[in-house]
C-alpha positions in Angstrom: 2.0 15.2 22.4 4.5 13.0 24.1 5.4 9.8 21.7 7.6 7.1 21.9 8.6 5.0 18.9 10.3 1.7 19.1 12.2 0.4 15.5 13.1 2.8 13.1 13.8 0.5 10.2 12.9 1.2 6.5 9.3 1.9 7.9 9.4 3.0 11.3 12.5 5.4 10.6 9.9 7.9 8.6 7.2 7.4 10.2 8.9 8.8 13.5 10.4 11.9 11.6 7.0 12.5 10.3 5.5 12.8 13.7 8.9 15.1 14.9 7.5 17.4 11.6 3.8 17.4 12.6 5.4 18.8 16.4 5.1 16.2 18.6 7.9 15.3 21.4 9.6 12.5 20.4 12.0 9.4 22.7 13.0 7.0 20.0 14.7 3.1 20.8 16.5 1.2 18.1 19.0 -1.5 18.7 21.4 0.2 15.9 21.0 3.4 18.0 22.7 5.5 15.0 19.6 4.9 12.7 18.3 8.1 14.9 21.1 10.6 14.3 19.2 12.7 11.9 16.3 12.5 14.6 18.2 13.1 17.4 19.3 16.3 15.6 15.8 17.4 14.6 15.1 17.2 18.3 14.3 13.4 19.6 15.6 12.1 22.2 17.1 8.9 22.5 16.2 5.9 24.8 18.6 3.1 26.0 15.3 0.7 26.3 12.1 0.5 24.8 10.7 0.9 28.5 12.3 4.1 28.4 10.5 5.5 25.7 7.4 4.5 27.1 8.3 5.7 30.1 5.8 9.1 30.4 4.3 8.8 26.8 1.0 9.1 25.7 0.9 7.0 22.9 4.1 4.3 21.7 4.6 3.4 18.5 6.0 0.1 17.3 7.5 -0.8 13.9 9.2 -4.2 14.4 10.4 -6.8 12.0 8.8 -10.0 13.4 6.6 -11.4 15.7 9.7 -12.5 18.1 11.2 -9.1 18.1 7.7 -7.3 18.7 7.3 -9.8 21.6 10.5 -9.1 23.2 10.5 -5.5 23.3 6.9 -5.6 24.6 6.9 -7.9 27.1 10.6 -8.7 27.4 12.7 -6.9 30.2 12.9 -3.4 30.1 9.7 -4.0 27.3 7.3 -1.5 26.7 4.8 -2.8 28.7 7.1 -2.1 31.9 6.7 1.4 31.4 3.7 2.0 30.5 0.9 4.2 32.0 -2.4 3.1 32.2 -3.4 6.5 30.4 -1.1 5.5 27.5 -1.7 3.7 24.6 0.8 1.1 22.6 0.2 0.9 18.8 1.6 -1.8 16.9 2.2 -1.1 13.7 3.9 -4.1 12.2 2.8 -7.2 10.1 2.6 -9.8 13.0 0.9 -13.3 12.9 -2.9 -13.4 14.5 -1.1 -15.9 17.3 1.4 -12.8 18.0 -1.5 -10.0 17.4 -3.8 -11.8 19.9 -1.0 -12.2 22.4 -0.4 -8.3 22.3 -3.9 -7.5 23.1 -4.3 -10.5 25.9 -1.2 -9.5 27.6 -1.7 -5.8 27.8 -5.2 -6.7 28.9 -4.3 -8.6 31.4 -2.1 -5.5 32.6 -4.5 -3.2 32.2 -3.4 -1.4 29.6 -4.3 0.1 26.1 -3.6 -1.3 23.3 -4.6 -1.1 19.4 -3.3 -2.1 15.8 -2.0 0.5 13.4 -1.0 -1.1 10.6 0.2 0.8 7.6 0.2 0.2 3.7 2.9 1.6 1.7 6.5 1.5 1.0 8.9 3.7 2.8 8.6 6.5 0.0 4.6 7.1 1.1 6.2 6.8 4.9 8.8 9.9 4.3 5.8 11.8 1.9 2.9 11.4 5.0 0.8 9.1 2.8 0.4 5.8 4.0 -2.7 4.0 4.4 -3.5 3.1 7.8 -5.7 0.0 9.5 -6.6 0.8 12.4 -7.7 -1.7 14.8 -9.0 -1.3 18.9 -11.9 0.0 21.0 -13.6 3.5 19.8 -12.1 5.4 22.7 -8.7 4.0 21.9 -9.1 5.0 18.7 -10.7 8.4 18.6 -7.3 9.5 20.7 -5.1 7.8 18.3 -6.0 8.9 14.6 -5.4 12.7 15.1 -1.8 11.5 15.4 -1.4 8.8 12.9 -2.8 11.3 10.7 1.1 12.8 10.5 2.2 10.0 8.5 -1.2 8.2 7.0 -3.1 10.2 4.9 -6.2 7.7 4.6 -7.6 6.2 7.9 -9.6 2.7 8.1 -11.3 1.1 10.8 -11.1 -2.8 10.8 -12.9 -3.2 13.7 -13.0 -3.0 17.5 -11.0 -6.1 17.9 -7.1 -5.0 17.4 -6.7 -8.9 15.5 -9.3 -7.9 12.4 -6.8 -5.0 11.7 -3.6 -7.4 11.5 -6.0 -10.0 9.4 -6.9 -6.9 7.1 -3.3 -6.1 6.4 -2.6 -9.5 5.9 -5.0 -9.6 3.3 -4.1 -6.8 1.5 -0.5 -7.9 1.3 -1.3 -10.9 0.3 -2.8 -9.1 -2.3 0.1 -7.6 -3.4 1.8 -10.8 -3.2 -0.9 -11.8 -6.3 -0.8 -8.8 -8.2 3.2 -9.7 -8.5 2.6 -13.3 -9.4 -0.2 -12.1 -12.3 2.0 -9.2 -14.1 5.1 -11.4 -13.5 3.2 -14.4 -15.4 1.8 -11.7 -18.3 5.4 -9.8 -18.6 7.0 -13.3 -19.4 4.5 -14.3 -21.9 4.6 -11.6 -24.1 8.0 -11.3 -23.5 8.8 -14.7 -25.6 6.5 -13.7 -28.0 8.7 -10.8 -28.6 7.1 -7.9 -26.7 8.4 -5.7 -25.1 7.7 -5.7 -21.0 8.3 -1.9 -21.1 4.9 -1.6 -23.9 2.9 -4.2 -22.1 3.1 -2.0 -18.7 2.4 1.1 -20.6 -0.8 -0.2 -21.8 -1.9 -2.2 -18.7 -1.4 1.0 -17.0 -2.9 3.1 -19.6 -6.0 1.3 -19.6 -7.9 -0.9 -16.8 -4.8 -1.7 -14.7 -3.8 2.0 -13.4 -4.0 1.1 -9.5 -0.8 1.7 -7.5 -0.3 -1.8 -6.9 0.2 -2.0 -10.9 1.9 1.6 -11.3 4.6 1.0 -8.3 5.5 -2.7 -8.3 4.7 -3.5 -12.2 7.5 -0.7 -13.1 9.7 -1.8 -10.6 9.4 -5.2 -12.3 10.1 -3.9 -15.7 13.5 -2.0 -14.8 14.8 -4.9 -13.1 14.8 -2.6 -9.9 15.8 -4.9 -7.6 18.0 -3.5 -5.4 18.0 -1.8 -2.9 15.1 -3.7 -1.7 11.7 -1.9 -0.7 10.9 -4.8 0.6 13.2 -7.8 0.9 11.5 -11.4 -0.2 12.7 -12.5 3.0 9.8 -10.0 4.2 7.3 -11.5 1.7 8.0 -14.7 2.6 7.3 -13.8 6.2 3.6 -12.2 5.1 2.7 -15.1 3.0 3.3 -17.8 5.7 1.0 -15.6 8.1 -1.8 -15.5 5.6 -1.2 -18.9 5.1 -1.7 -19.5 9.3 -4.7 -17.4 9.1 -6.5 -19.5 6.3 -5.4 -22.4 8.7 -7.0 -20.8 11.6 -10.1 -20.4 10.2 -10.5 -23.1 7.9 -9.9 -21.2 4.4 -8.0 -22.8 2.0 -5.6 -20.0 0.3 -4.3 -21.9 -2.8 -2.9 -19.0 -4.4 -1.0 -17.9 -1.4 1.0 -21.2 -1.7 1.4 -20.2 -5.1 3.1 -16.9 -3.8 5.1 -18.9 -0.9 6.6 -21.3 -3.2 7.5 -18.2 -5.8 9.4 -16.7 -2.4 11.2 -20.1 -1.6 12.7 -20.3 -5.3 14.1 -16.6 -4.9 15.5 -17.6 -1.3 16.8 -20.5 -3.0 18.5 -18.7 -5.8 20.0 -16.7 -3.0 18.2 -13.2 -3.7 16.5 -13.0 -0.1 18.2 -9.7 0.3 16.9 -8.6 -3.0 13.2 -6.9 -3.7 10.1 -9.1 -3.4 9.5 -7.8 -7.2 12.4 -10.4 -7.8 9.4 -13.0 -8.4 9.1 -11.8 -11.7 12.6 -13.6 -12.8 11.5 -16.8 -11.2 8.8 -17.1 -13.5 11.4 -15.9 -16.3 13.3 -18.4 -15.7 10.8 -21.1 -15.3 10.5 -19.9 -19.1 13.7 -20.5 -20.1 14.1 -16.7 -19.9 17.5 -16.7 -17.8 18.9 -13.5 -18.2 17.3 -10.2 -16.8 15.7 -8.2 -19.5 17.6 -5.1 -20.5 16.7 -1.8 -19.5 15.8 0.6 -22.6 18.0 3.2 -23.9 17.9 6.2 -22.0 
């Protein structure tokens, strides 16, 4: 099948080489246009605009950053939406407000066009191994043409809902999710850490015992080793998810109180200038809240 895929950042970058793998023909667009060497040399091709890599597709893929950058290469010029046939179908795959997920499906509507959510979870490791989690999102017809292609990076399919907007509200959730899970083992690493034991034996036995989910296994040992950079995920990005959960309790009259407990955790990091640094980073802001200042050390090899 002819794809396009527009961002090939942490996420998007192995998603698309997991779809050159599974055999499909593949026109990539990235503003840093040498993210796509290795593709280009597996056999993409390379656009100069996102239009262009719509242009003859059957299905697009985006993976972008933000709401304003997803908006701009849709609908912007030389957008995706220029290009793109009324046989085709754009899949957005990025974590986008409700007020930016409704505008995608509204404006393509209004063009006539398909359009349906694909939102993955997973870091990029489960991105380059073919096992994400995808939420899928858009009419039954729409879908039943996409999911024998997501299938080449997600290895467990869900439908939200006909409506691309419940599948963005889904991964919302979940992340938000996430967000809490960090706060909880960052809060129960620190306590037993001043009472002298050690994060290392607490994680072994929370994920030894009732607390084996990935969620626990990935980011909980990630928290322990101080593994912090590179960033999975930047807090910059978490910040970003938790203020869109946070507009979608608004929207629909849902008050979120421990996703301000979450945002707040984000602000402190931003504020103690780790940004840049993995969201797991939330963990030392409740260290330090307990007088806990220094990093812990990582055990003896």
């Amino acid at each position: 099948m002819k794809i396009g895929f527009v961002g090939l950042g942490a996420m998007g970058h192995p998603m698309a080489r997991r779809l050159l793998v599974a055999g499909h023909t593949l026109c990539v667009y990235n503003r840093t246009t040498s993210r796509a060497d290795d593709l280009l040399a597996m056999g993409a091709t390379l656009a100069p605009t996102p239009a262009e890599a719509a242009r003859g597709a059957e299905i697009v893929f985006s993976m972008l950053f933000d709401d304003a950058a997803t908006q701009a290469l849709t609908f912007g010029p030389d957008g995706i939406a220029t290009a793109l046939s009324p046989d085709a179908i754009h899949a957005c795959c990025g974590t986008l407000s409700l007020e930016q997920a409704r505008a995608l499906r509204d404006g393509h509507g209004r063009l006539g066009q398909s359009y349906a959510s694909a939102n993955v979870l997973g870091r990029p490791p489960a991105a380059a191994s073919g096992t994400l989690c995808v939420i899928l999102g858009g009419e039954a017809g729409i879908l039943a043409r996409l999911e024998p292609v997501v299938r080449a990076f997600g290895s467990r399919l869900f439908t939200a809902g006909h409506d691309p907007v419940q599948a963005n509200l889904v991964k919302l959730s979940l992340n938000f999710m996430i967000m809490s899970t960090i706060e909880q083992m960052a809060e129960v690493f620190t306590l037993n850490e001043k009472a002298g034991i050690d994060p290392h034996t607490v994680f072994d036995i929370m994920t030894g015992s009732f607390f084996d989910a990935p969620v626990h296994r990935n980011y909980g040992k990630l928290m322990v080793e101080g593994a912090y950079d590179p960033p999975g995920a930047p807090v910059t990005l978490g910040l970003k998810d938790t203020e869109m959960f946070l507009a979608a309790g608004h929207d629909y009259h849902v008050p979120l109180p421990y996703a301000s407990i979450a945002r707040d955790r984000f602000l402190s990091a931003m504020a103690m200038g780790d940004g840049g640094r993995d969201f797991v980073i939330l963990l030392e802001r409740v260290r330090h809240d307990a007088g806990l200042c220094q990093p812990p050390e990582a055990p003896d090899a």
